[in-house]
C-alpha positions as CSV (number, residue, x, y, z in Angstrom):
1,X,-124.1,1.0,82.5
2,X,-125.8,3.3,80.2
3,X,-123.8,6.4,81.3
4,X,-120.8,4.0,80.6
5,X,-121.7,3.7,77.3
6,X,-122.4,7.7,76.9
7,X,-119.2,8.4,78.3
8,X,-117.2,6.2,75.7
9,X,-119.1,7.6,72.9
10,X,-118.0,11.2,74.1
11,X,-114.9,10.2,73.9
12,X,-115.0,8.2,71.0
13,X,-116.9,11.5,69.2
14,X,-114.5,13.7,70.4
15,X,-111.6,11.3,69.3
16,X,-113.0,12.3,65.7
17,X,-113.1,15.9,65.9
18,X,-109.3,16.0,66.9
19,X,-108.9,13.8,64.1
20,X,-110.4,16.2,61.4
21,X,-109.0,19.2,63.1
22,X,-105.6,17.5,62.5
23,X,-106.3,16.7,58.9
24,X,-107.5,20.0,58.2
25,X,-104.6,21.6,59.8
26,X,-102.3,19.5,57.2
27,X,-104.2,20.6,54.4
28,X,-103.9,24.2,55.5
29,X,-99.8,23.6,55.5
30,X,-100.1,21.8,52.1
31,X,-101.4,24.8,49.8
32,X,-100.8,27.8,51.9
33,X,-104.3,28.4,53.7
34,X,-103.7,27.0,56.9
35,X,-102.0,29.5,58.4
36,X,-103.8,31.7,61.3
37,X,-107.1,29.6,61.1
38,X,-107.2,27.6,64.0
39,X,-108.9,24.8,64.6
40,X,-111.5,26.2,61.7
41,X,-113.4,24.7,58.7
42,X,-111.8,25.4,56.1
43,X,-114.3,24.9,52.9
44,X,-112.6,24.2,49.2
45,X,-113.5,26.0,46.7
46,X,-113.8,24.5,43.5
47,X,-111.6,26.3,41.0
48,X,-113.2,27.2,37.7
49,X,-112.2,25.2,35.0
50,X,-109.4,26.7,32.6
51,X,-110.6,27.0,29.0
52,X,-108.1,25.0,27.2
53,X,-106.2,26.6,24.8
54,X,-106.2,26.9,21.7
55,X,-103.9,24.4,20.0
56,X,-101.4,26.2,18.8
57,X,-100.3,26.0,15.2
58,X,-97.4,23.8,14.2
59,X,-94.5,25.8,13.6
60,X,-92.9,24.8,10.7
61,X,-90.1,22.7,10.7
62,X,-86.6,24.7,10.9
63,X,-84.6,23.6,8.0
64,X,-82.0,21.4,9.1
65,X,-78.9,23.6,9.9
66,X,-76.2,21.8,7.6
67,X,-73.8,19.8,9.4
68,X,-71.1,22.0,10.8
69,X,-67.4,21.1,8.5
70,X,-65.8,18.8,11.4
71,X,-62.8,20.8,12.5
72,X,-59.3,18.9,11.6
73,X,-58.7,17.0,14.4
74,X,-55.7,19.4,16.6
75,X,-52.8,17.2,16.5
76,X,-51.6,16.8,19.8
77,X,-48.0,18.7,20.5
78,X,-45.8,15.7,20.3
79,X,-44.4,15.1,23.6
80,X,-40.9,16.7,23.0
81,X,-38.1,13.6,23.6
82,X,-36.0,14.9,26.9
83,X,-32.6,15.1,25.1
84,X,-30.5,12.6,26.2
85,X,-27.9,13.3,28.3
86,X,-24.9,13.8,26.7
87,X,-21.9,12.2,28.2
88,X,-19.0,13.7,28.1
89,X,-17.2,12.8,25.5
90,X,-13.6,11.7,25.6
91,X,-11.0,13.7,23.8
92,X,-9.9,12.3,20.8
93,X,-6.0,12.4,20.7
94,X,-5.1,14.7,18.1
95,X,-3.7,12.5,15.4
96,X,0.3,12.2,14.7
97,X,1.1,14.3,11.3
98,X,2.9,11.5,9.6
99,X,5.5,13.1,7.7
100,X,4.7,12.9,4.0
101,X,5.9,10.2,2.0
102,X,9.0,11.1,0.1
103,X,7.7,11.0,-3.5
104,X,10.0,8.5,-5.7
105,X,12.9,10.4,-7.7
106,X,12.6,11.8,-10.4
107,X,13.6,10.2,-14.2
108,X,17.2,9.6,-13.7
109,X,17.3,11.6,-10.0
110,X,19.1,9.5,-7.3
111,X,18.5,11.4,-3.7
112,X,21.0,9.1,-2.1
113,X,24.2,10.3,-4.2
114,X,23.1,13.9,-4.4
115,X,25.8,15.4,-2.1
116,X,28.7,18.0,-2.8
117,X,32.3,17.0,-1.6
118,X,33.4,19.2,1.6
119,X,37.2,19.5,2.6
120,X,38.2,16.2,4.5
121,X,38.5,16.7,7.9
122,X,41.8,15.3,9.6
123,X,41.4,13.1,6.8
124,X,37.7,11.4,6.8
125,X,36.0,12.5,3.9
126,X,32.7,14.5,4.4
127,X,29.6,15.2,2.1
128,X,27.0,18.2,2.2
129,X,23.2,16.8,1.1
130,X,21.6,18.5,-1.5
131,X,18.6,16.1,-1.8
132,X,15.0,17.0,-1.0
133,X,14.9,14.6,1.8
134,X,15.2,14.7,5.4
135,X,18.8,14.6,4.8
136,X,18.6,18.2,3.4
137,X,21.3,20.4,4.4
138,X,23.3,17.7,6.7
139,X,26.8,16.6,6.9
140,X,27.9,13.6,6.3
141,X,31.5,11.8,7.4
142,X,32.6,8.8,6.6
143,X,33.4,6.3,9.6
144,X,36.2,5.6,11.3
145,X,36.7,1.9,10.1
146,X,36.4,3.3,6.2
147,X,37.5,7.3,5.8
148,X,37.4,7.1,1.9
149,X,34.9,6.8,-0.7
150,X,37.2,4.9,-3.2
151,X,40.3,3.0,-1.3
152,X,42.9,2.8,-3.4
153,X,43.4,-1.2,-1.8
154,X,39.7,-2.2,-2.5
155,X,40.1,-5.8,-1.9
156,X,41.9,-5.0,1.9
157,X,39.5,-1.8,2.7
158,X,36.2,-0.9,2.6
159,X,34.5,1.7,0.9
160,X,32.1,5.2,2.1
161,X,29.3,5.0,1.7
162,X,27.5,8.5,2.0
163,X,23.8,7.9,1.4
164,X,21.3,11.3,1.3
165,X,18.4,10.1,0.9
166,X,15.8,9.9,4.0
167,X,18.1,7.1,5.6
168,X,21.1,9.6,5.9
169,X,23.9,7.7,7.3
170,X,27.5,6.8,6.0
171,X,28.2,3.1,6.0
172,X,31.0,0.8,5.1
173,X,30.7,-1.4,2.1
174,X,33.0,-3.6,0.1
175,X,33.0,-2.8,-3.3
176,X,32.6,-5.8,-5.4
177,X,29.7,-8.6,-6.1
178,X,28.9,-10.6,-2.9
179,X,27.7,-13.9,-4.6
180,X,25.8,-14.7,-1.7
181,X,23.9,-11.3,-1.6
182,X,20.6,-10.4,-3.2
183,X,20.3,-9.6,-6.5
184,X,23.5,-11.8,-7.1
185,X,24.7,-13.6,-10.4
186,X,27.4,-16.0,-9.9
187,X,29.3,-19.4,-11.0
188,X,27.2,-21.3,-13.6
189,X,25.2,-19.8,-13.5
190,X,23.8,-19.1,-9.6
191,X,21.1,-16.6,-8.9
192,X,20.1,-15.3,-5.2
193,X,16.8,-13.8,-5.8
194,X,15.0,-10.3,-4.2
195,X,13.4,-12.9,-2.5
196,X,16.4,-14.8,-0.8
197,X,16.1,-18.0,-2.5
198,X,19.0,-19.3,-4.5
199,X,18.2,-21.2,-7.5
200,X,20.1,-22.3,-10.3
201,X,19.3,-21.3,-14.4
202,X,21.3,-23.0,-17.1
203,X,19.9,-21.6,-20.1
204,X,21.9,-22.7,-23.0
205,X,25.2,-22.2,-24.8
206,X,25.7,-19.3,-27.3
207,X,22.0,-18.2,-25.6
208,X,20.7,-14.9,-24.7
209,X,18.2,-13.8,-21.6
210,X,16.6,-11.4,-20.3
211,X,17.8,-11.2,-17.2
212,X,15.4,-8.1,-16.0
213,X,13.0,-6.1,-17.9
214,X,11.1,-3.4,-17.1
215,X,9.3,-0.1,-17.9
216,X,12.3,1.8,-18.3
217,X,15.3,-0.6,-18.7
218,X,16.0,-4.1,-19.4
219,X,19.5,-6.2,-18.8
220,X,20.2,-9.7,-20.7
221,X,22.9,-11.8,-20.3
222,X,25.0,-13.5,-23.1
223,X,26.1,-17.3,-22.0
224,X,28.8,-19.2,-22.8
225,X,29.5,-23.2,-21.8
226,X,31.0,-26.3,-23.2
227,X,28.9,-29.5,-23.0
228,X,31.6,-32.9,-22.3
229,X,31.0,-35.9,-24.2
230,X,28.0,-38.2,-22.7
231,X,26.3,-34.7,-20.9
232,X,22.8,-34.3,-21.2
233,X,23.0,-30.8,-20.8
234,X,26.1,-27.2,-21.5
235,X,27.9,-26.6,-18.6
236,X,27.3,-22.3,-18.5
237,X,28.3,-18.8,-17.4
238,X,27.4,-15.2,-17.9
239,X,29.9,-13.7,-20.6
240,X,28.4,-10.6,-21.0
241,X,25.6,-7.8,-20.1
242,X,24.0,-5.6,-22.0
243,X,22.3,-2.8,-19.9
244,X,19.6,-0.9,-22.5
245,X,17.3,2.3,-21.7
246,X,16.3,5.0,-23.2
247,X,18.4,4.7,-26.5
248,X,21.0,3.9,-24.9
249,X,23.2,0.6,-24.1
250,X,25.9,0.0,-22.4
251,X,27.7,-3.3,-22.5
252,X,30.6,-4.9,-19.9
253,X,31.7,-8.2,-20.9
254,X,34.8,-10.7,-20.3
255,X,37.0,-10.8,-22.8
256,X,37.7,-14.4,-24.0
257,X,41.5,-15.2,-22.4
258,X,43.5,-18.6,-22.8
259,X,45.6,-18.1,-19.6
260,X,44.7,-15.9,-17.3
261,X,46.6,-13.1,-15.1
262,X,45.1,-11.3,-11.9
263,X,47.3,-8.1,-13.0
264,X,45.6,-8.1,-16.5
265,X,42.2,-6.3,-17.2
266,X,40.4,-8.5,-18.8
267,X,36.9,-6.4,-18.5
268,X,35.7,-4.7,-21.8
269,X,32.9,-1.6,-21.9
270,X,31.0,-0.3,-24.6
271,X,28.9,2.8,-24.5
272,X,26.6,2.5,-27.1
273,X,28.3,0.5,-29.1
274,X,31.7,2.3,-29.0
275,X,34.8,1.1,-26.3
276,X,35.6,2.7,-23.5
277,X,38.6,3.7,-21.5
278,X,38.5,3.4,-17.8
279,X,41.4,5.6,-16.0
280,X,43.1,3.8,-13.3
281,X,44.6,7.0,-11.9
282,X,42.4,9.8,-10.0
283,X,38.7,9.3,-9.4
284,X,39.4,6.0,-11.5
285,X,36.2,6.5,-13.1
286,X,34.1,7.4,-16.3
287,X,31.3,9.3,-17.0
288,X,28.5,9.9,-19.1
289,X,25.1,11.9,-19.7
290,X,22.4,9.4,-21.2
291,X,20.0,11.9,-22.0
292,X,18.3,13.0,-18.1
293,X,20.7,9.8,-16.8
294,X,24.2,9.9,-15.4
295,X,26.5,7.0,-15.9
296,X,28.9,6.0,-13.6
297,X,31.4,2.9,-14.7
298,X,34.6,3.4,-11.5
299,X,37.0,1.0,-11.1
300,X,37.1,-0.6,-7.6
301,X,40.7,-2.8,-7.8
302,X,43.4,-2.2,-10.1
303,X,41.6,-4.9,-12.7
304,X,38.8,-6.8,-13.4
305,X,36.5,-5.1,-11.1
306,X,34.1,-2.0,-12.0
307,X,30.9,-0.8,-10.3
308,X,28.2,0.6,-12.8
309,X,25.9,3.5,-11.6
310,X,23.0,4.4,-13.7
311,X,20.8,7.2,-11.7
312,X,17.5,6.2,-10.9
313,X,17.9,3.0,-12.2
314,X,20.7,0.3,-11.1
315,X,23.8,-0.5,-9.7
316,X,26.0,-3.2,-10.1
317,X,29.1,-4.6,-8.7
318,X,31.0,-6.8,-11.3
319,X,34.2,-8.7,-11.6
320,X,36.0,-11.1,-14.3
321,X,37.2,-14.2,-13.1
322,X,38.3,-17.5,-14.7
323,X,37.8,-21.4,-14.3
324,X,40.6,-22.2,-12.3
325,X,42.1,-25.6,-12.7
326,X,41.3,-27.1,-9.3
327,X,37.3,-26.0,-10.0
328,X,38.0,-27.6,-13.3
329,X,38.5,-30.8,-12.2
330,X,36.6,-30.8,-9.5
331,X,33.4,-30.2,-11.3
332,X,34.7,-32.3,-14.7
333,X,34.1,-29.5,-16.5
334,X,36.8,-31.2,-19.3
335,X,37.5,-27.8,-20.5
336,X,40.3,-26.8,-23.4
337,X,44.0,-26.0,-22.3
338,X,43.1,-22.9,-24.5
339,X,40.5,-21.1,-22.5
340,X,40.2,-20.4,-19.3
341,X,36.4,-19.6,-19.7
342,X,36.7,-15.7,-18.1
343,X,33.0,-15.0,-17.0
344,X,31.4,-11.7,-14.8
345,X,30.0,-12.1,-11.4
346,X,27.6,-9.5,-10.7
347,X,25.7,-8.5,-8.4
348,X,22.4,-6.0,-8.5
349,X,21.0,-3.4,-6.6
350,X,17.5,-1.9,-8.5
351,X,15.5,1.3,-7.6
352,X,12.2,2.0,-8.3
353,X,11.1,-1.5,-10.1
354,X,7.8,-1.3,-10.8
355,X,5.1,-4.4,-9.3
356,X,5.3,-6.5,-12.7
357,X,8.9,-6.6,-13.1
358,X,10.0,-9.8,-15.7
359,X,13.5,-11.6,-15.9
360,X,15.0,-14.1,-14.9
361,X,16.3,-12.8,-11.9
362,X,13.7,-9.4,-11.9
363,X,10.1,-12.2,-11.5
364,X,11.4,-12.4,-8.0
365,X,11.5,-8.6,-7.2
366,X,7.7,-8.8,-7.2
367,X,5.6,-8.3,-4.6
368,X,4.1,-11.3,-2.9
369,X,6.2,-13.9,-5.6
370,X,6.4,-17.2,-4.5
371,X,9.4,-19.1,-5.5
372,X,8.5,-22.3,-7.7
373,X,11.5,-23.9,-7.2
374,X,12.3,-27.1,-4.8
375,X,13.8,-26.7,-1.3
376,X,16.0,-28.7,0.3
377,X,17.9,-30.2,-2.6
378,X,21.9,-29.4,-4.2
379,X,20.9,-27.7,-7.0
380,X,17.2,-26.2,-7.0
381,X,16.6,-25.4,-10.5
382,X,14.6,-22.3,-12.1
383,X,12.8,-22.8,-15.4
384,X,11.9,-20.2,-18.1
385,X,14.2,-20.4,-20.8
386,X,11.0,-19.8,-22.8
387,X,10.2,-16.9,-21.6
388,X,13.0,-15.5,-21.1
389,X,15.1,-16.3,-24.2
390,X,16.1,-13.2,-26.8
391,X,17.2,-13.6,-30.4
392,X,20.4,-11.7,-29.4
393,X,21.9,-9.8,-26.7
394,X,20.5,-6.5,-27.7
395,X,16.9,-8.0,-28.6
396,X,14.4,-6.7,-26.1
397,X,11.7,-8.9,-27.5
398,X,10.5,-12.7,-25.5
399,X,7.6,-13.6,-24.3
400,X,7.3,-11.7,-21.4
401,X,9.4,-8.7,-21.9
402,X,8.5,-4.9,-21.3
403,X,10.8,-2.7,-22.0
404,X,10.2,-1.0,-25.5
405,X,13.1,0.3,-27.3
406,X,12.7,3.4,-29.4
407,X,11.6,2.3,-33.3
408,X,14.6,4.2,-34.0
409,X,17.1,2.2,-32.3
410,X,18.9,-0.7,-33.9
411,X,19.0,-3.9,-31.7
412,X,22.6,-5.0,-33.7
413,X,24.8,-2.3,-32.0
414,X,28.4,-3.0,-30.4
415,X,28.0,-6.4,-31.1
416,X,30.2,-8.6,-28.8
417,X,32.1,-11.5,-29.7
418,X,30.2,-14.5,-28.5
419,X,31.0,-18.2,-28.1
């Protein structure tokens, strides 16, 4: 029993020793002194105690650097925008050259009568054009169904027409007024206007009025009527015309005839104020310079029937005719055995009317004019006799006239005798 004991306190003893010699050995491997020493004591020394240091002085403080300028901010490279791809674009037609507008004539120039005479050819007459206009340089020959300019039958053929000016073309035209063409001035007194309405103006007896005026021209109209017992209003009719520009005038009336005869001329002219002769023979016409102007007054039958040509201006077929009997009665006109009431038909053609045109007749030649009178009824009537009215047929003065004449001119020239 008691060697029992001895034995497990050997072991128990030497249980320790392998216990310290393992601690030891750690101890060694911890701070570098346990190499090569076995299973050996290993006694610590106890290190002397360091002499503490003298505290060292306080450096002074370093001055506080001043603050670094902060740098501008580098501004970021803007992302360059990928151009956009372009598409292709379409080719753009090149444009037409419109040809240039043909500027207006000059004072008193009229392109489409600016032609010289050529030699007929098997017997159609021809024309070489001298006007600046796409006609320059051409021929022109009359048409088969009218070879002449100036038939000597004008009331069986028609007339040439050779025409220069950019419509260059020869056409067939019968020379005297068509009352139921534009521009026309007919019966008592019946108006077509530029606008194609027809319209009916009475004016007055023994009145005068301007029938256009314009910048550079203005035409009245003398009238002449009777008024039967019981009437409310004169029976009327155009007597004469009196075409005035520049200084100039030029007059064709009717002469005032108690019986009338087809085969007597019964037309009278006046250039400026004196009467003129028209030939009936050869070219059948007359001529005259007004200042830069030409004027052209040809006969167109063997009486009573004259077309007036002023360049750059006008043109106007006219004829003299009478109240015949039958119209006499039929309209009750109850006019004297002793006048057969010989009055003009006319009819205009205008160039280069300007937008405010005035007359009677020139109010419709404006642009965008809107007829006042009634539709749809026998006798649509046209008002204005205020406006229009002159103090005689050479007056250029009313209410709405434009045309100026010189100071210089008189306005009681070549006086006409009026009803």
């Amino acid at each position: 029993m008691d060697g029992r004991k001895w034995s497990i306190l050997f072991a128990f003893f030497i249980l320790l020793i392998v216990m310290e010699a393992a601690i030891v050995y750690g101890q060694g491997n911890g701070n570098g002194n346990g190499k090569d020493q076995g299973n050996e004591k290993v006694i610590k020394e106890k290190k002397p105690k360091e002499e503490k240091k003298p505290k060292e002085e306080k450096k002074p403080k370093e001055e506080k650097k001043p603050k670094e300028e902060k740098k501008p901010k580098e501004e970021k490279p803007k992302k360059e925008k990928k151009p956009k791809e372009e598409k292709p674009k379409r080719e753009k037609k090149p444009k037409e050259v419109k040809p240039k507008k043909e500027k207006k004539p000059k004072h008193g120039y009229d392109q489409s009568s600016d032609y010289e005479l050529l030699t007929p050819q098997s017997g159609f007459e021809r024309g070489l054009c001298r006007a600046n206009s796409s006609c320059h340089f051409k021929t022109l020959r009359c048409p088969n169904e009218c070879p002449e300019r100036k038939p000597k039958k004008n009331k069986k053929h028609k007339a040439c027409f050779l025409d220069c000016s950019s419509k260059c073309e020869s056409t067939c035209k019968v020379r005297k007024a068509n009352c139921d063409g534009y521009g026309s001035l007919c019966y008592d007194p019946r108006f077509v206007g530029g606008d194609g309405v027809i319209f009916y103006f009475h004016g007055a007896k023994g009145g005068n009025f301007a029938v256009v005026s314009d910048d550079e021209f203005q035409i009245n109209a003398h009238f002449i009527g009777t008024r039967p017992q019981g009437r409310t209003r004169d029976y009327t009719w155009v007597q004469a015309l009196a075409v005035m520009f520049d200084t100039h005038t030029l007059d064709i009336a009717a002469k005032r005839v108690s019986q009338w005869d087809d085969n007597v001329d019964s037309l009278l002219v006046k250039w400026n104020g004196k009467a003129i002769n028209i030939p009936s023979d050869g070219d059948a016409e007359w001529r005259a310079n007004g200042d830069d102007r030409e004027v052209v007054v040809e006969r167109t039958d063997d009486a009573n029937s004259v077309r007036v040509t002023v360049s750059g201006l006008l043109e106007m077929d006219i004829r003299v005719r009478p109240i015949g009997e039958k119209e006499n009665k039929a309209h009750n006109y109850q006019l004297p055995a002793d006048d057969s009431f010989a009055h003009l038909e006319t009819q205009f053609r205008f160039k280069n009317l300007s937008d405010s045109v005035e007359g009677v007749l020139g109010q419709t030649y404006k642009p965008g004019y809107v007829s006042p009178v009634k539709r749809g009824v026998a006798m649509p009537m046209m008002g204005g006799e205020d406006k229009y009215q002159t103090m005689s047929l050479y007056s250029t003065s009313c209410n709405l006239c434009k045309f100026k004449r010189p100071s210089a001119v008189a306005s009681s020239e070549g006086l006409i005798a009026q009803y």
